[in-house]
Structures are given as C-alpha cells and as structure tokens.
N, C-alpha and C positions, 0 to 999 in steps of 0.2 A: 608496453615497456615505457616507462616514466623517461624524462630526457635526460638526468642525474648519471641515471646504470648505463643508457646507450651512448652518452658522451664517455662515458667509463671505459667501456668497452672497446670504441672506437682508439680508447686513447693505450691504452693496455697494448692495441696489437701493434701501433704505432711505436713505442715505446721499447714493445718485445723482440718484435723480427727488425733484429737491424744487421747489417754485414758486417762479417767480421773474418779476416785469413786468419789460417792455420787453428789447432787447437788454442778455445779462448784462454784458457790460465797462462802459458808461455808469452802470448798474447797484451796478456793484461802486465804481467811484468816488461814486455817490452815496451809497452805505452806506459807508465811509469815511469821509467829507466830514461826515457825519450824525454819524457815531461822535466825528469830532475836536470836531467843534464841543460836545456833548454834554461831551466829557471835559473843553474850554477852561473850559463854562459860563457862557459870554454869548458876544454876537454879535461875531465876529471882526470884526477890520478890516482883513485881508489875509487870502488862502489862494493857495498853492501845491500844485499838484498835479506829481509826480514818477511817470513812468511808462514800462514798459520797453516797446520798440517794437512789441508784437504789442498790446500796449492800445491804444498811438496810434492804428495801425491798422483797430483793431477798434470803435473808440470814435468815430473824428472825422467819419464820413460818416454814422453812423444818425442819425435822429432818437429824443431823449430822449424816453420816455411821460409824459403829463401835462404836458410841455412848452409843448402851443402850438404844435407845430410846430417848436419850437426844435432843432438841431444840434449836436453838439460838448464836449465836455472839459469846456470852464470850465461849460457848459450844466449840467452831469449833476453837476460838485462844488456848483456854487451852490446847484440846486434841493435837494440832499441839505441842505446847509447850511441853508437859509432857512424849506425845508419837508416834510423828512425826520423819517421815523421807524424810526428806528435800530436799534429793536427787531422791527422788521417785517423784516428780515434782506433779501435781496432784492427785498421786494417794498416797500423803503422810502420808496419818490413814491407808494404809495397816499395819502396824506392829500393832498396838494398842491394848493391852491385858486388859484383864478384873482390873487387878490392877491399869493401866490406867485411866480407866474411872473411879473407885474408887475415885484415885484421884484427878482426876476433880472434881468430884461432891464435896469433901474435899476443895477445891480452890474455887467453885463458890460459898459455904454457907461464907464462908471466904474475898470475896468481891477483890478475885484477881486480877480480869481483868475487867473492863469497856472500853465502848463503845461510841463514839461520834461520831455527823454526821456533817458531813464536807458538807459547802457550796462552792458555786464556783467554785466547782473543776470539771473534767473531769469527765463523768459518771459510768465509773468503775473504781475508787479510793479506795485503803486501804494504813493505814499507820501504821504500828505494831510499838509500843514504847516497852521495856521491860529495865529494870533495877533491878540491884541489887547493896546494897553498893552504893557506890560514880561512879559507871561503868553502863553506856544506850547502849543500840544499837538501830537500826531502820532500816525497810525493809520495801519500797513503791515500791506498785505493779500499773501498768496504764497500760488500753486501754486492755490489752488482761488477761486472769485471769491467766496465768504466764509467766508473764511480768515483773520483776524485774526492775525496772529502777533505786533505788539506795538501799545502804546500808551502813551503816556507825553506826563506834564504837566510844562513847567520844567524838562527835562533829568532829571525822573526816573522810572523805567521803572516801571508801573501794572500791566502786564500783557506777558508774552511766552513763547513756545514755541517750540519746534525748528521750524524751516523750511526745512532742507534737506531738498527732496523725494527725494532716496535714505534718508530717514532718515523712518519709519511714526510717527505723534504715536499713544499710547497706545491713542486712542479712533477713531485711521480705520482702514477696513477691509484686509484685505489680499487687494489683488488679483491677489498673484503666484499666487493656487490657480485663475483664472481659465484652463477651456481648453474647446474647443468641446465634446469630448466629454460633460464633467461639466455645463457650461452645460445639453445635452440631458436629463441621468440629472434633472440639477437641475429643471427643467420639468417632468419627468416624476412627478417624487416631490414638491415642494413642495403642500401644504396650501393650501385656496386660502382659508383666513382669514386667514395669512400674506399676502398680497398683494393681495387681491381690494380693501383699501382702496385702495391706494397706484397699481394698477392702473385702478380705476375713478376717480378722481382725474387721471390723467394722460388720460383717453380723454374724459373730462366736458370739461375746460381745454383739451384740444388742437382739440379738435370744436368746441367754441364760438369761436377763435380762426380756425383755418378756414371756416366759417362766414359770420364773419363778414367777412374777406378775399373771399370768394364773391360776397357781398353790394354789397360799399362797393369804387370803385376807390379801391385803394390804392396805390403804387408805380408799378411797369409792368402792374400789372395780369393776372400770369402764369396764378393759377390761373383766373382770371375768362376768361381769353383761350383756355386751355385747353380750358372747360366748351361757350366759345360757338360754337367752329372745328371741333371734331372730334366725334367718337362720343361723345356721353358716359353712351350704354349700356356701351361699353366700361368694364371694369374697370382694366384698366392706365391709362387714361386718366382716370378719377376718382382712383386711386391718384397719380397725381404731379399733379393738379391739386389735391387734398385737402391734399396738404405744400407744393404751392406758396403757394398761398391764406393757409397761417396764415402761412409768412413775408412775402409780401406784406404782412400787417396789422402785422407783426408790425415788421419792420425800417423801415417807416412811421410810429410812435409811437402803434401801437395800445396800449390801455392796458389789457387783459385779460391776466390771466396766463396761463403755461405752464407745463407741467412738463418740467424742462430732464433732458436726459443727457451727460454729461461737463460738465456746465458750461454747456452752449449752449442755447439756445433751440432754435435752429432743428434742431439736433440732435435735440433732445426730441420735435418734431413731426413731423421726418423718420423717428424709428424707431418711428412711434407709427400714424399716420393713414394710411398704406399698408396695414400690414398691418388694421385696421381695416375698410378698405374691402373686402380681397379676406375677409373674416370674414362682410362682408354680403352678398356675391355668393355665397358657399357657404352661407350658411345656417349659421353655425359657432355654436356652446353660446356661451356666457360662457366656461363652465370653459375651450375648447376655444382660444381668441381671448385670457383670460388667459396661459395658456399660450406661450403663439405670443411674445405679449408679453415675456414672461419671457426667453426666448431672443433675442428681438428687441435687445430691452436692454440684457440683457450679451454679447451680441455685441458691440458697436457699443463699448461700457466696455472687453472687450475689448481691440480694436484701438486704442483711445485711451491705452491704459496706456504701450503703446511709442510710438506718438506725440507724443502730450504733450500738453497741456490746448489748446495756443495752437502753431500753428506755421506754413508757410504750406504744408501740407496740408490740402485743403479737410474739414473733418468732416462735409459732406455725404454725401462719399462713404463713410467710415465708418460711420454713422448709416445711408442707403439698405443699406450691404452689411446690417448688421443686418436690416431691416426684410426683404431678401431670405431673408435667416435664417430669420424669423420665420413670414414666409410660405410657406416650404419648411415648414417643420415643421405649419404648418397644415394644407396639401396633404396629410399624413400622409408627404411624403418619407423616405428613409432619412438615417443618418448621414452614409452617403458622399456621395449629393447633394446635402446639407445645406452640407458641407463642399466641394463643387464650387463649392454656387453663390458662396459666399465666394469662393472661389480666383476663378473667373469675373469677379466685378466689380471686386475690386480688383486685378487684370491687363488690366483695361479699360478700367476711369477712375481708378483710383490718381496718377494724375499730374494730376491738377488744383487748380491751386493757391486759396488764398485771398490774396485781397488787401481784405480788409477785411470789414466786417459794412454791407451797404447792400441797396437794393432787388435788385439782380440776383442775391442770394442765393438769390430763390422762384427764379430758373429755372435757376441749378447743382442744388437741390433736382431741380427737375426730370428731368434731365440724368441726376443719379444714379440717380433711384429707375429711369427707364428703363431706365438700363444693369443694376440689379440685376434685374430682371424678367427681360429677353432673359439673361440671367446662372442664372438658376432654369431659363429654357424650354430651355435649353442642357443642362443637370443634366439633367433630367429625360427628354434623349434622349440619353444618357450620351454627354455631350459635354462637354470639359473643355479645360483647355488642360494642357499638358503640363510637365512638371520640366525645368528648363534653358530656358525658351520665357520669355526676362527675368528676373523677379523669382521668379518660379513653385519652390516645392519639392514633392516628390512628397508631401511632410507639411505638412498645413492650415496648422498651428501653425509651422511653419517658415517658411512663406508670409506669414503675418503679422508674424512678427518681421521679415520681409525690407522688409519694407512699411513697417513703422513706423520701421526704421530709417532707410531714405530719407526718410519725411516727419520725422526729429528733425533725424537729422545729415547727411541729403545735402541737403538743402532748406534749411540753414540758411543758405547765401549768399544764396540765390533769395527767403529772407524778407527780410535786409537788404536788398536791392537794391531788391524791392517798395515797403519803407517810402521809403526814398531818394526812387523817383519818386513817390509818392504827397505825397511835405512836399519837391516841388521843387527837388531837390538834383541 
C-alpha cells in the first residue's frame, strides 16, 4: 500500500471515531446553540433554531442526556445555551447541572426557542440564530455534526469555510481512496501504536455504555430482553444484544459517552461491540480484535461515503455490515468471503429505513447485526447471492455503490415522506 492511502486511512479513523454524549443531532444543535450564544456573549432573549429534515427527524423523538428526561429541538438548543460548553465539542451537556435543566424547562414554558425546517438545503443542516437587544449571532453547522462552517456577530461574518460537500476542506481526509481490498492490506500492515489508542477508547466507552443498558431498563429494553429470553452462552446472541443494550441507554438520555462512526452514535456501537464479543468467544490477541476493528470501521465509513451522513437509509445496517466485516477477518476469512459477507447483508437488509433516532433503534441494531452474522455463516459455505439477483454486482465495490446510491438518491422521497408523517402532514 503506497503511503498516500495508508496516511488516508490512518487519518479517516482519527477523524471518524471521536466522542460524543447522548444522540449526535440533539447534540449537534447543542454545540451550536453553545457556540451562538458564546459568540452573542450574554444571555439571548430569543433563539431560533433552522434545521434541514433529516435533523428534525433525528432530533425530535430522542431524549436529550443530562436533560431530565427531557425531548426535543428546543430541549437540546436551550440546554447548550444555558449550560453548554462549547469547547467540549460533542460532548458539550457534560457540565449541565440540575439548575440548568430547571431552567430550561423555565425557557421552554416561555416560548424561548423555536424551531424551523429548512428546505433545499444539505442533509445535515442547523442554523442557531440567538439575539438579545439590538445584537444576533449565528452558528451553521454542515455535512458533519461538528462542522462549523460559519459564524458570525451583527451581520458580520467571524468565521467561515467551504461547505459544499463535493468540495474536500483542506484538513478532512479523503475518503475517495476507501475500498475493501486496501481496507484489508490496511489492517494487515497498520502499527498498532497507530491505533491501539483510538481503538482501546472506542471498546472502553462502548462496553461501558452497553453495560450499562444490560443493567438499567432503559427504552424497550431490547438488549436486556435479549440476555433474558434466549441462550446467552450463545455468541450471536450477546453480539446483537451487546449493540442493542448501548443503544437502548443510549437513545434514552443515557449520559455516558461513545465513540461515534460516521457521525452516529449508535453506529459507533454497532460496528464496535459485535465484533467485540465474537473476540471474546475466540479467545482473540488485542492485536488480533484491534485489527478486526480496523476493518470493522472503515468498512461501515465505507458505505457511508455514498450514502451520506443522514438519509432515510438505516446506518445500522451499514455499521452491522461492518462489524460482519470485522468479524470475518477475525475468523481468519479470506478476501473473497470477506467481501461476500458484505454483499450478503446488504442484499438482505439494505432496505430498511430510518425514521428517526428513538428507542426502537437497539432493535434495528438488532435485526442488522443478525442479518450480518447469518451473512458471514453464508460466506463461509461459499454461499453468496449472485450478480443481477437486485442490487448485486459481481464486484464488491460495485455492490456498494449500488447501495448507497439507492439509500442517497432512490430513498430521497421515501425520507421526505417519512418526515411529512412523523410532524403530521
């Protein structure tokens, strides 16, 4: 592998898996919300939040962490507002104290903050307005959920950058060198000082988030319900109850971090705690389960590049194909099976959509990581589906383009429509 792709590579997972509390879109407008008010410098006396329909979405069922229990948009701008730190980049409602959320809920009987959905714009869109007196600020975040692209006090502009995502910002990586084959060489040859922090970080946060979803009924209770019903000597079965469990805490207003892939939370957990589990059924190294990981990752990044950050293709199933990934290459599989079991899953459950970020998230988790399991056991008695059989090409890579193109632009009615029923229209 040339040193171009494997600096690429290296820089991609750096880049990808970063922490972040609670559901990222809630999230992301709280780091906004933090940042406006920051920039106004004093306490607004209106905010407005402007956001494109895969946030609404993604945003208006989960509960904010550190909330209270609290729900919703105006929820997740206030608390950034009142008790946000900005500098904490994702993870900006750790400071948030019980007087806090007091007053928020003081601010939202009060009609502080409203909420509007923006058309035409890029699909992961927020635009934080705040004012006080005769003095606005504003902070727009694009394409990535902390992504700043401008800000600006009084009408004038303080900060801003290119944010057309067909157009690379100087310092993000480029994920066009992204392809299974080199993903594998890349695994294969990567240094594990190179990643062993970044890795052992994502398996510490995701295992404690799980955990404690195991522990505490949170939501519907998926992984819990998993553990209690069926074999839980079985591996496959700790495997999707391990990634249901942390979304269960997670899309509940648990308030431990994770470390996200593409963007998501529950992504992060889905291409992380499967393979995980099936490391501890084999008996697998560090080095060996790092590894796995490695592949697990950017697989999942991936299939996300043509799909897009937000769409109403589920990233579960992206994220599980990963983790199938991952654990194929743990098994010691070949390339070719490696590359079945991809094909396998997502010609299996590729078509399942999102309609938002809420509890029933752990049990699509579920669902996927299944279908990616019986997806590998399939591989591995050279058993595939075939070119021309759907979406299917006889080349992996061609297979994924096929895939992400239906979840950008064949799905993009099926997201508006979503949104529509979901805000009552």
């Amino acid at each position: 592998m040339n040193k171009n792709t494997f600096d690429s590579y290296l820089s991609i997972l750096n880049n990808d898996l970063i922490v972040a509390m609670g559901c990222t879109e809630p999230i992301s407008i709280a780091y906004a919300s933090a940042k406006a008010r920051q920039t106004l410098g004093k306490m607004p006396e209106r905010c407005t939040v402007f956001c494109s329909g895969n946030i609404v979405k993604n945003a208006m069922g989960v509960t904010v962490p550190n909330s209270g229990g609290l729900k919703g948009i105006e929820v997740a701008a206030i608390l950034g507002i009142v008790g946000g730190d900005s500098t904490k980049g994702l993870e900006v409602l750790e400071t948030v104290s019980k007087q806090h959320i007091d007053q928020t809920k003081k601010l939202l009987e009060e009609g502080f903050c409203r909420c509007e959905l923006l058309e035409n714009v890029a699909g992961l869109h927020i635009l934080v307005v705040v004012s006080a007196g005769d003095d606005t600020a504003e902070v727009m975040i694009e394409d990535c959920h902390n992504n700043i692209v401008r800000i600006s006090k009084n009408g004038e502009n303080l900060f801003s950058k290119q944010c057309n995502p067909s157009q690379k910002g100087e310092n993000d990586p480029d994920k066009s060198f992204l392809n299974v084959k080199d993903i594998i060489t890349f695994a294969n040859q990567v240094k594990m000082e190179d990643v062993k922090e970044l890795l052992s970080r994502q398996i510490r946060y995701n295992s404690a988030i799980s955990q404690e979803g195991l522990a505490h009924p949170y939501g519907v209770q998926v992984g819990r319900t998993l553990m209690a019903d069926f074999d839980s000597s079985n591996v496959k079965l700790r495997a999707k109850a391990a990634a249901a469990a942390g979304s269960d805490a997670r899309m509940s207003g648990c308030s431990l971090p994770v470390v996200i892939n593409s963007g998501s939370g529950n992504q992060g957990i889905t291409v992380s705690l499967p393979v995980l589990e099936y490391a501890k059924e084999y008996a697998a190294s560090q080095e060996q389960l790092y590894r796995a990981l490695v592949v697990s990752n950017l697989v999942a990044i991936h299939q996300k590049k043509y799909i897009g950050s937000l769409s109403a293709y589920c990233g579960a199933v992206s994220a599980a194909c990963g983790s199938g990934a991952g654990i194929a290459y743990l098994l010691g599989c070949t390339y070719e099976e490696i590359c079945s079991t991809i094909t396998n899953t997502i010609a299996t459950i590729g078509g399942m959509v999102c309609d938002g970020a809420k509890p029933s998230c752990a049990a699509k988790i579920a669902s996927a990581v299944d279908a990616t399991i019986m997806a590998l056991h399939l591989s591995r008695n050279n058993l595939f589906f075939q070119p021309g059989e759907g979406l299917v090409n006889k080349d992996v890579e061609k297979t994924i383009i096929n895939i992400g193109r239906m979840g950008r632009e064949g799905m993009r009615s099926t997201d508006l429509e979503i949104l529509n029923i979901m805000m009552g229209k």
